[in-house]
N, C-alpha and C positions, 0 to 999 in steps of 0.2 A: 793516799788519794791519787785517782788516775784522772787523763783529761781524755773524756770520748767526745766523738764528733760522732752526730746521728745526721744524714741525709736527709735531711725533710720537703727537697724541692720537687716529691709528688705530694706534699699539702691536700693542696685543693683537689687533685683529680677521684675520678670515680675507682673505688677499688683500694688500691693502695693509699688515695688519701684516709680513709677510716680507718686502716691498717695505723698507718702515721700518728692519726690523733687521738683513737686511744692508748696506741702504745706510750706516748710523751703524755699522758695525762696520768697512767697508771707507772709510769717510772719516777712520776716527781714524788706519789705517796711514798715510795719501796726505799729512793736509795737518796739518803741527805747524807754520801761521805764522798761520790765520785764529785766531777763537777764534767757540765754535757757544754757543748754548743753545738745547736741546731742549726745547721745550713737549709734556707728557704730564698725561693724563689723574692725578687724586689717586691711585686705584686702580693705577695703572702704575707710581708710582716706584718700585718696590721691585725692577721686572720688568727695567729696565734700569739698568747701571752704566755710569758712562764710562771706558773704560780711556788715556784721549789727555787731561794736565793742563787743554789749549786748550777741553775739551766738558763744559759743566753743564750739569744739570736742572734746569727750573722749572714748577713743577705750574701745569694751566693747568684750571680747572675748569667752561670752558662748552665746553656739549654741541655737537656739528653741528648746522644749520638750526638757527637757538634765536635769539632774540632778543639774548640772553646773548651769543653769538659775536658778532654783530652790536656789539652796545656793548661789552660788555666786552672780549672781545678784541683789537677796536679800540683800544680804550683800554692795555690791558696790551702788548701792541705799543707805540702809541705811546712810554712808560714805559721798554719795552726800549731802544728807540732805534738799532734793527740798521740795516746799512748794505744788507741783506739778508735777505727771509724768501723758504724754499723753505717753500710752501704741498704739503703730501706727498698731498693731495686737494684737490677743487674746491673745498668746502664755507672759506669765508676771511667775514673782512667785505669786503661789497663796496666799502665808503667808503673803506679803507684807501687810501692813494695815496702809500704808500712805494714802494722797489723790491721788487716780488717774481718770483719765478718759482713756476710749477701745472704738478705733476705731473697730466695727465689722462688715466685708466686706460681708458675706453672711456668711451661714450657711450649703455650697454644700458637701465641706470634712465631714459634721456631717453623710448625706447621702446616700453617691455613695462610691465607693470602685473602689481603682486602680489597674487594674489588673496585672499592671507590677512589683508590689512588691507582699513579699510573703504574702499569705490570712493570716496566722496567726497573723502576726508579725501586718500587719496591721489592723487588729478587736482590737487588743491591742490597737494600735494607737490611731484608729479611738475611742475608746471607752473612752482614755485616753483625746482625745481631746474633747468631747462631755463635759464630766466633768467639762475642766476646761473653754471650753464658760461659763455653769451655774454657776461656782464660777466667774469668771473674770465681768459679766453681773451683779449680786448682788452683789460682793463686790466695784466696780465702784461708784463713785458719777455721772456721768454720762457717757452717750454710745453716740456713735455718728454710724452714720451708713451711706452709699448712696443713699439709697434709701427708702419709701414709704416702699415697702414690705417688707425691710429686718429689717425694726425695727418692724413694725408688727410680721415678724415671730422671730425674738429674744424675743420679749415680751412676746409671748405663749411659745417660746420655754424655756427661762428660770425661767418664771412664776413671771415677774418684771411688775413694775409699767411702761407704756409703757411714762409716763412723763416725766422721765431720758433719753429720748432717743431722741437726735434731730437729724434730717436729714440734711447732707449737703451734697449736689449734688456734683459728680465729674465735669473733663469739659475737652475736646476736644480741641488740636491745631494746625494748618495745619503746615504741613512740611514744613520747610524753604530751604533745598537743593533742589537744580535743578531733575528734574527729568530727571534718569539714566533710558534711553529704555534696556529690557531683550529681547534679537536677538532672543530665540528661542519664543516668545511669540508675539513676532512683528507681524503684519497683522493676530492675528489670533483672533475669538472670544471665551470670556472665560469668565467666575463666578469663583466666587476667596471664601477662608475661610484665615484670621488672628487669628493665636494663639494656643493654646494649643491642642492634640489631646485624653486628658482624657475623659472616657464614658459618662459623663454631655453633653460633647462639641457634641454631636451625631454625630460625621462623617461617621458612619456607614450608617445611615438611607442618611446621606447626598449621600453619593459614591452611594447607592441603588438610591435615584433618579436623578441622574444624566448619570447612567447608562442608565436608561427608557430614559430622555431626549435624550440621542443621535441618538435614534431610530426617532424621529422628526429631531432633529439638528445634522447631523452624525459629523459635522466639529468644534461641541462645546468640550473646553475644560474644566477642574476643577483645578484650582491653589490651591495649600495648603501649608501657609505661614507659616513659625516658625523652634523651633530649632530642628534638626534631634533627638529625643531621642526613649529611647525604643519603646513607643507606635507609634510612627511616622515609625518606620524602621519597626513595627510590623505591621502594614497597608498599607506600601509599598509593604513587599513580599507577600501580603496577596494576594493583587492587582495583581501584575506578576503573582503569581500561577493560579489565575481566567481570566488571560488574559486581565485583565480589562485596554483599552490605553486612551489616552490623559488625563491621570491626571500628574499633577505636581510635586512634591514634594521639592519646592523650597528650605527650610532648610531657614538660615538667610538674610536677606533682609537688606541692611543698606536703610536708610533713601531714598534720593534718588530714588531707585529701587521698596520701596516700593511706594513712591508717582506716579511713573508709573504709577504699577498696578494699585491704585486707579483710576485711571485718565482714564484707558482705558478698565475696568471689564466692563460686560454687566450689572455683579449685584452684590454687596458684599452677601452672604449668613449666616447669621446669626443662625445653626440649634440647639442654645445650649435648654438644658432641663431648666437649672438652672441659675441664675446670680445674681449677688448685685447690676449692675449697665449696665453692658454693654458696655464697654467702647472701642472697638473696632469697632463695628458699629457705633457710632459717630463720630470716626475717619473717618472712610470709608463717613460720608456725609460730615465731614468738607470738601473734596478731591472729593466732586461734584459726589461719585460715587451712585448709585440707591441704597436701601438697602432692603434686602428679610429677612425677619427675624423670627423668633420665636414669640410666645403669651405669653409664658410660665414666670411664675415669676414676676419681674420687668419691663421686654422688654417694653411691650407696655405705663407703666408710661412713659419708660426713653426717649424715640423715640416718642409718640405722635403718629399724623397721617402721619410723615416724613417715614415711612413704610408697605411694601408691606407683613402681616401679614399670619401667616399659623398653624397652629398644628405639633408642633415638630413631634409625636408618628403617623402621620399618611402622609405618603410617597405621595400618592397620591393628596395629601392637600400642600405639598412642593413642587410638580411637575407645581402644578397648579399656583402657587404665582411666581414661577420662570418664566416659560413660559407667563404668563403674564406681564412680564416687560421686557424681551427681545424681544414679537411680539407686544408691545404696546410702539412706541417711545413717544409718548403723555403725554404714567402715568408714563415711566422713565425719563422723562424731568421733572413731577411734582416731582417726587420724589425727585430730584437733588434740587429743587426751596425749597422743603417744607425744605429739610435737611440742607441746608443752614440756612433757618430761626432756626429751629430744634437747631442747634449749639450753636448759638448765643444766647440764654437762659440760658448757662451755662458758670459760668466763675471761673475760680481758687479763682481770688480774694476773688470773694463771700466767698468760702470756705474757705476761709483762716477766712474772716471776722466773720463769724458761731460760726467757730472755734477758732478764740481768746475771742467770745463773753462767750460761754460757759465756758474757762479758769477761765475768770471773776467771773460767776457766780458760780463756784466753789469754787472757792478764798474767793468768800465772803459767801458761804453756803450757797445761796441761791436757789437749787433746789431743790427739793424734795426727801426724804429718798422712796428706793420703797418699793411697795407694797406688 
């Protein structure tokens, strides 16, 4: 029996916490011979239970990039004494030099630049963070990633053996509450975005063609799903001051409300630049809805041909992908059929199964030192 430590103080956050909590929900069915302790955030304990004898929590109270993670977790590590840590993001001490394996989700933050924090503070950041992908990537026994490209592009990017690096697919699950109808959105027709509104996620380019669209469709609207933050209130007033009407700006969606939407969008629109996996348009076809997406990165491995494909960077190539599945009920019925199939391809379990597989071969040394 081995003693792992799994990272779970992205819990709660958007992305990697769903990442988090099916993977600990589908490792307590898999494996009753290890025994786990989950490191979470103070704030978290409450959020997750173990339902597997072999899996405790242990509150772990230094933040990402912090000093604190650096020493103290280092040290509280040390103290654990695992025979294995899955690091569930980049963000680890880098001195640590037990065994571990780093989930790494993309490579977007090394990138793009948020313009809602200060420029300076963030090059720091951002440069701080680049670093410790390259050291987290080579000092790992192995990486796990979600996708095809994003281990391709960690392998160039940290200049490793890309044989440390297995893919395990995320996966997609339709909402179990009833869907909750939104009165002002009732009898109206609309294309929806889920999720974050960072310069990756293009919503600028998005708002730009959808603008042109209403000159065709004057009665079409644009939903923008997620939580109100800077960037979101900074493209709202942008909006009012351009006069620009019928866009959304939904803020948070509990379950329910969003399974509406899905259910009654003309098209999800997927315009990001960048992804590891795309997990929000999946959702959008487990929930029957058509999906318009991006080429860009990963998209087209993740999605297949369950998408209506466009060129982020070129407006008029977005126009075109939309408008074609709102005047074509034909290719949004296939697209509902193919997204379906599309879904079903991907399942936690698996991931789970990947992932305890790779444990193993840790465990036992047997993957390859990189190159």
């Amino acid at each position: 029996m081995s003693n792992i430590v799994i990272d779970g103080r992205e819990l709660t956050a958007t992305g990697t916490g769903t990442y988090l909590k099916h993977l600990l929900s589908e490792l307590q069915q898999l494996d009753r011979t290890n025994s786990y302790v989950v490191l979470l955030k103070p704030k978290d304990m409450e959020d997750w239970q173990p339902t597997n004898k072999n899996f405790t929590k242990v509150g772990c109270s230094y933040k990402e990039f912090t000093f604190g993670e650096q020493i103290g977790l280092r040290k509280q590590l040390k103290h654990l004494q695992p025979d294995l840590v899955h690091f569930a993001m980049v963000q680890q001490p880098v001195l640590y030099r037990g065994r571990t394996i780093t989930t790494m989700h993309d490579l977007t933050t090394a990138r793009f630049r948020n313009p809602s924090k200060n420029w300076l503070v963030f090059i720091i950041k951002q440069a701080l963070y680049k670093w410790v992908n390259r050291i987290a990537a080579r000092k790992s026994k192995a990486i796990l990633t979600p996708s095809a490209f994003v281990k391709d592009d960690v392998a160039r990017f940290a200049r490793i053996n890309s044989r440390k690096i297995t893919v395990t697919y995320l996966a997609a699950d339709k909402i179990t509450e009833a869907p909750e109808a939104i009165s002002e959105l009732e009898g109206k027709s609309y294309v929806m975005y889920v999720g974050r509104p960072q310069p990756h996620k293009n919503l600028s380019r998005l708002v730009e063609a959808f603008v042109q669209l209403r000159q065709q469709y004057p009665e079409l609207h644009l939903v923008l799903v997620g939580k109100r933050d800077a960037l979101y209130r900074r493209l709202d007033k942008q909006l009012q001051n351009q006069a620009i009407k019928n866009v959304h700006f939904m803020g948070f969606m509990n379950d329910g409300q969003l399974r509406w939407l899905y259910e009654h969008t003309k098209a999800y629109v997927f315009p990001s630049l960048s992804e590891g996996f795309g997990l929000p348009g999946l959702e959008a076809m487990a929930h029957d809805a058509p999906v318009v997406s991006s080429n860009a990165t990963c998209l087209p491995e993740i999605y297949g041909d369950a998408a209506e494909y466009f060129d982020p960077l070129d407006v008029k190539a977005m126009i075109k992908a939309i408008a074609k599945v709102i005047d074509d009920d034909k290719r949004a019925d296939q697209l509902r059929s193919l997204g379906k199939k599309q879904v079903a391809t991907y399942s936690w379990q698996r991931t789970a199964e990947q992932t305890l597989a790779v444990y193993k071969r840790v465990l036992n040394d047997e993957l390859p030192p990189a190159a």
